[in-house]
N, C-alpha and C positions, 0 to 999 in steps of 0.2 A: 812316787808322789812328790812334787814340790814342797820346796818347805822354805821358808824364811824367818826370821829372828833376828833379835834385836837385845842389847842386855845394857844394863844401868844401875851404876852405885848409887844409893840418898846416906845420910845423916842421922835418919833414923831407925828404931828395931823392926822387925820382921811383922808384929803386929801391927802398926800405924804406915808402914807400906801398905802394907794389904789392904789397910781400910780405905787409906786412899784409893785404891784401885777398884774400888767398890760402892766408890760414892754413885749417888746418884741427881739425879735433877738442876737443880743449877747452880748446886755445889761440884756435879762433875761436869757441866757446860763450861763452868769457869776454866777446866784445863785441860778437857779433852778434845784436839782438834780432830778428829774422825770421827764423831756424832756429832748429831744435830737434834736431834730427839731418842728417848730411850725409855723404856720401864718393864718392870716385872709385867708377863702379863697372870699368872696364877695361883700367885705368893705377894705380902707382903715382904719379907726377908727372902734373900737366896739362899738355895739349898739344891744338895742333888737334887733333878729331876723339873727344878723347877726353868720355865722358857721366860725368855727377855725378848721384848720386839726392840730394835733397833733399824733408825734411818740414818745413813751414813750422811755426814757433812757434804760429797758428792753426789748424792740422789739414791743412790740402790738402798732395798729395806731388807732383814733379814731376820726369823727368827732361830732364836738360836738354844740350846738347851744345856744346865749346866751336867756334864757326867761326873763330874766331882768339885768337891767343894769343901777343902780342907785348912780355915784359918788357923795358922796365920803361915802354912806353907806355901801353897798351891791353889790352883783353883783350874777346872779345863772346861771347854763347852763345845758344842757339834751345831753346826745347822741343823735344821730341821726343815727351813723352806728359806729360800733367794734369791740372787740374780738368776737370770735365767742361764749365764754364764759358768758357775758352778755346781759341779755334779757335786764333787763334794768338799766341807770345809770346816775344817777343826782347828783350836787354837788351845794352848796350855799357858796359863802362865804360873811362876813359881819365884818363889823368894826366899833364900838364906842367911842367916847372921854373916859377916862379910867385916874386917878391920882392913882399914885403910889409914897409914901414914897415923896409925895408932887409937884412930877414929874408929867407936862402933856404928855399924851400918848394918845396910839389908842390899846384898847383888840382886839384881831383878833379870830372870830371862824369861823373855815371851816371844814363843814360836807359833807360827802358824803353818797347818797342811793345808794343801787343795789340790781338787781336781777340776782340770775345764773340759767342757762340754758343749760341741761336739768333740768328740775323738779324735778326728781326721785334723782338730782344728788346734789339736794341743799341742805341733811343733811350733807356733807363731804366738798361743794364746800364752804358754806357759813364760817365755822370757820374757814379754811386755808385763805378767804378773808377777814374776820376780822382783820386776824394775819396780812397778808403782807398788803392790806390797810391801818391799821392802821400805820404799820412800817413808809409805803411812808407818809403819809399825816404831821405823827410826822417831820419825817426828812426835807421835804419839808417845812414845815411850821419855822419849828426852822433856815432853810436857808433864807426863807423870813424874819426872825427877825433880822438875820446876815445880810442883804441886809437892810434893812431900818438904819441898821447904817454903810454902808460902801458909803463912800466921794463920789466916782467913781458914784454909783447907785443914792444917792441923788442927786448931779452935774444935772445928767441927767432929772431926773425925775423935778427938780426944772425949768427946764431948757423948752424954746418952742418949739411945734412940738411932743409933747410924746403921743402916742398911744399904743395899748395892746390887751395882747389875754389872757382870763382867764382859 
């Protein structure tokens, strides 16, 4: 099964990574460039079990489901329903305390699996999804890094009442 991943230092603790990562609405429009729309659809807060519909900034929509959901290490989710080009597609992402150059921080690695469908089509389907998944998850994740130090995102995230869709 394919996999690609992506990892990133910020300046802050393990906690206020993850929240960031968990914003939603147009506190996480503000700096997630691979959504365009997103929410919980059967929970206020996330939680195991709970599903997020998501429309990718490119067009495809996917629902997805969380299998675990552990602040402020972890968090992982599975499709449920998508493109039509995905049999199947899992993602984890995960955060630890992390000193840098004497700085305490949080290392962030967020991987993702997949499978493409058809079968026959996964010698041609699978490198062009290495290329552009990898693309999105780089830039995505380097905007998450950009958000763990912008005022606006921290504000919020520090702040009560903050829920999230991963």
């Amino acid at each position: 099964m394919p996999q690609v991943s992506a990892e990133a230092w910020v300046p802050v603790e393990p906690g206020t990574a993850f929240a960031v990562s968990q914003t939603t609405g147009e506190l996480r429009l503000r700096w997630d460039p691979f959504i365009r729309e997103q929410r919980l659809l059967d929970a206020e807060v996330p939680s195991k079990g709970v599903r997020t519909w998501t429309r990718a900034r490119v067009g495809p929509q996917m629902v997805s489901e969380y299998v675990s959901y552990r602040p402020p290490t972890s968090v992982g989710m599975t499709m449920v329903s998508g493109p039509w080009f995905f049999a199947t597609f899992g993602g984890g992402w995960r955060f630890v305390p992390d000193v840098r150059d004497g700085v305490r921080g949080t290392r962030a690695v967020w991987k993702y699996s997949y499978t493409v469908r058809p079968s026959w089509l996964r010698f041609v389907a699978e490198p062009i999804g290495q290329w552009l998944l990898g693309r999105e998850i780089r830039a995505r994740i380097a905007a998450w890094a950009r958000a763990c130090e912008d005022p606006v995102v921290l504000d919020a995230v520090r702040g009560p009442g903050v829920g999230g869709a991963g």
